[in-house]
C-alpha atoms as a printed R data frame, in Angstrom:
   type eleno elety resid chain resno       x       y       z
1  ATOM     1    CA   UNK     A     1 -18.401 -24.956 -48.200
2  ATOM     2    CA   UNK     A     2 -18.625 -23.132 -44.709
3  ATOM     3    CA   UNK     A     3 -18.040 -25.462 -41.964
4  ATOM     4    CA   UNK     A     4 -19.785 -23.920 -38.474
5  ATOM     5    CA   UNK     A     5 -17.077 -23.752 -35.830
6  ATOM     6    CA   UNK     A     6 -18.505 -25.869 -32.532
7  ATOM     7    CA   UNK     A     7 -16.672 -25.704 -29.753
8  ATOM     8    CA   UNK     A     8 -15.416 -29.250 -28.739
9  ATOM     9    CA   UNK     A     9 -17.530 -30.835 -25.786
10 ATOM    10    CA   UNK     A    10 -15.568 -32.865 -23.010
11 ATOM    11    CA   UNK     A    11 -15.962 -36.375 -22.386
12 ATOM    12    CA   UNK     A    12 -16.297 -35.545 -18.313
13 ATOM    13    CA   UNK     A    13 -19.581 -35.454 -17.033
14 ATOM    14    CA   UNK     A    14 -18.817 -32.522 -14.682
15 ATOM    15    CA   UNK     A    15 -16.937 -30.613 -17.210
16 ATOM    16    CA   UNK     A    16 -19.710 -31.019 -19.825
17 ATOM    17    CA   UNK     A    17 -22.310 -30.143 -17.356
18 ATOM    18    CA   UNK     A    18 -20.636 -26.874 -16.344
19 ATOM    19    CA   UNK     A    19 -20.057 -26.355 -20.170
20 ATOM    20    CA   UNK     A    20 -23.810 -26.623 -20.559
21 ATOM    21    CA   UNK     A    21 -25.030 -24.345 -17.837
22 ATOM    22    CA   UNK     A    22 -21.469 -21.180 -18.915
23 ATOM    23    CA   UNK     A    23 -23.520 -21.464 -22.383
24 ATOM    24    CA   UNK     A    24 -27.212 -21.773 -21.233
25 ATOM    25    CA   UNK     A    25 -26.766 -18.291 -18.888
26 ATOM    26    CA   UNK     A    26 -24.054 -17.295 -20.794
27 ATOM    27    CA   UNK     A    27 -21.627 -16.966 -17.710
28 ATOM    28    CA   UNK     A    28 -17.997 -17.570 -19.056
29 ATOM    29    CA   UNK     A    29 -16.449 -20.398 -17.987
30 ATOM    30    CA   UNK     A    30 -13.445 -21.119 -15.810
31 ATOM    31    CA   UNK     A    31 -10.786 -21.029 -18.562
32 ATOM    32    CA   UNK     A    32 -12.153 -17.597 -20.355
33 ATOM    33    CA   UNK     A    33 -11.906 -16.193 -16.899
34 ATOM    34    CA   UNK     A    34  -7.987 -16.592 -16.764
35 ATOM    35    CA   UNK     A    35  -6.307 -14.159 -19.352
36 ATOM    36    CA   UNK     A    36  -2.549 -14.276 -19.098
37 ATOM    37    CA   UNK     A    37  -0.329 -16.230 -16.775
38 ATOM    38    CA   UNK     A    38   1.453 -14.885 -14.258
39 ATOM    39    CA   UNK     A    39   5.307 -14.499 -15.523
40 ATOM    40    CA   UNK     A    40   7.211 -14.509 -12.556
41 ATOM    41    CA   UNK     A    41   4.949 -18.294 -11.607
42 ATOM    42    CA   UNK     A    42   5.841 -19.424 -15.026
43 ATOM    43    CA   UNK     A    43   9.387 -19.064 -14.859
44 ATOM    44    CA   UNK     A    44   9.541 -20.629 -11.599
45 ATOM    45    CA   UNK     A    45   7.757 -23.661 -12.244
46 ATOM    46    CA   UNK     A    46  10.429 -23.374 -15.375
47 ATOM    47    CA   UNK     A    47  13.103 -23.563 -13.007
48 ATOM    48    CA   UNK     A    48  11.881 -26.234 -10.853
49 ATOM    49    CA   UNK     A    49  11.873 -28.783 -13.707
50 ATOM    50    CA   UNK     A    50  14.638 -28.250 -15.043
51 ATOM    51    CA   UNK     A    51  16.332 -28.686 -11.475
52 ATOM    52    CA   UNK     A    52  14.073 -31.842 -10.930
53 ATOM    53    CA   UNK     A    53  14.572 -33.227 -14.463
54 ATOM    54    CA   UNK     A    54  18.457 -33.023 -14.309
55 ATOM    55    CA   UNK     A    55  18.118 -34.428 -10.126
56 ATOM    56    CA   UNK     A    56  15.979 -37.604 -11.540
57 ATOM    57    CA   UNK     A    57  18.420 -38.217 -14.331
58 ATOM    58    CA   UNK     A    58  21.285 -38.593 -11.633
59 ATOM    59    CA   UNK     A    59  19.384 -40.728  -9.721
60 ATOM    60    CA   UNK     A    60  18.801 -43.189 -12.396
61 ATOM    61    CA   UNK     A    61  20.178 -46.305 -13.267
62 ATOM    62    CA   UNK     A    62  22.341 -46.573 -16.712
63 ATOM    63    CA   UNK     A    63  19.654 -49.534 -17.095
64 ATOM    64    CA   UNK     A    64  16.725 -47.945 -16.383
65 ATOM    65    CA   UNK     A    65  17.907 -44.546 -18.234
66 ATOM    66    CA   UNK     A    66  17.988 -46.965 -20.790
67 ATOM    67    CA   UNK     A    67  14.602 -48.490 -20.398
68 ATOM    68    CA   UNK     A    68  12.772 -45.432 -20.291
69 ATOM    69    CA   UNK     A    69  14.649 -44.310 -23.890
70 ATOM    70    CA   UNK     A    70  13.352 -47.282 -25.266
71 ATOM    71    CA   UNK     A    71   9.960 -46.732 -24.582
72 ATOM    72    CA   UNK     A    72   9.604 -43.254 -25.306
73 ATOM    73    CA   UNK     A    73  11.278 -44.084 -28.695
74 ATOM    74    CA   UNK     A    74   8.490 -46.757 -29.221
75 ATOM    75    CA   UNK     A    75   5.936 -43.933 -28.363
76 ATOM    76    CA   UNK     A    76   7.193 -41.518 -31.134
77 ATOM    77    CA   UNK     A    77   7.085 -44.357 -33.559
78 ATOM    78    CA   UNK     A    78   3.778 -45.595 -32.855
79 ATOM    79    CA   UNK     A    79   2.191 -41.988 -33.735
80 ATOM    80    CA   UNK     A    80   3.775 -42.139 -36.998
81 ATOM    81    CA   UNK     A    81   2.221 -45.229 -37.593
C-alpha cells in the first residue's frame, strides 16, 4: 500500500499562510532557499557554547547543579514512558 508523502503543515498561522501562498505560485520557501551552512559560522557558534556551557556550570551552585540533573533525568524518563 503506497502512502502519498504530504509535507507536514505548521500549527502557526503565519507560517502556514506563507506555506500556502510558496505552494499556490510555486515560489520556494524560506528554508529551500538556504542550501548549506556556512562552516566557519557553525564552528563558531560551536565554540561559543561550549565556552558558555562550561562558564554556567562554574557559576552554579552544587545545589542547583543538582536540581537541574534531577529534572532533566525526569525528562528522559517521562519519554520512555
Amino acid at each position: 500500500m503506497d502512502k502519498k508523502k504530504t509535507k507536514k503543515r505548521s500549527s502557526d498561522i503565519n507560517i502556514l499562510a506563507s506555506q500556502i501562498i510558496a505552494e499556490a505560485t510555486k515560489e520556494p520557501t524560506p528554508k529551500e532557499l538556504i542550501k548549506e551552512k556556512n562552516p566557519a559560522a557553525v564552528e563558531l557558534g560551536r565554540l561559543g557554547g561550549l565556552i558558555g556551557g562550561r562558564a554556567r556550570a562554574e557559576k552554579l551552585s552544587a545545589k542547583r547543579r543538582k536540581e537541574i540533573a534531577k529534572k532533566a533525568a525526569q525528562a528522559r524518563w517521562m519519554r520512555k514512558v
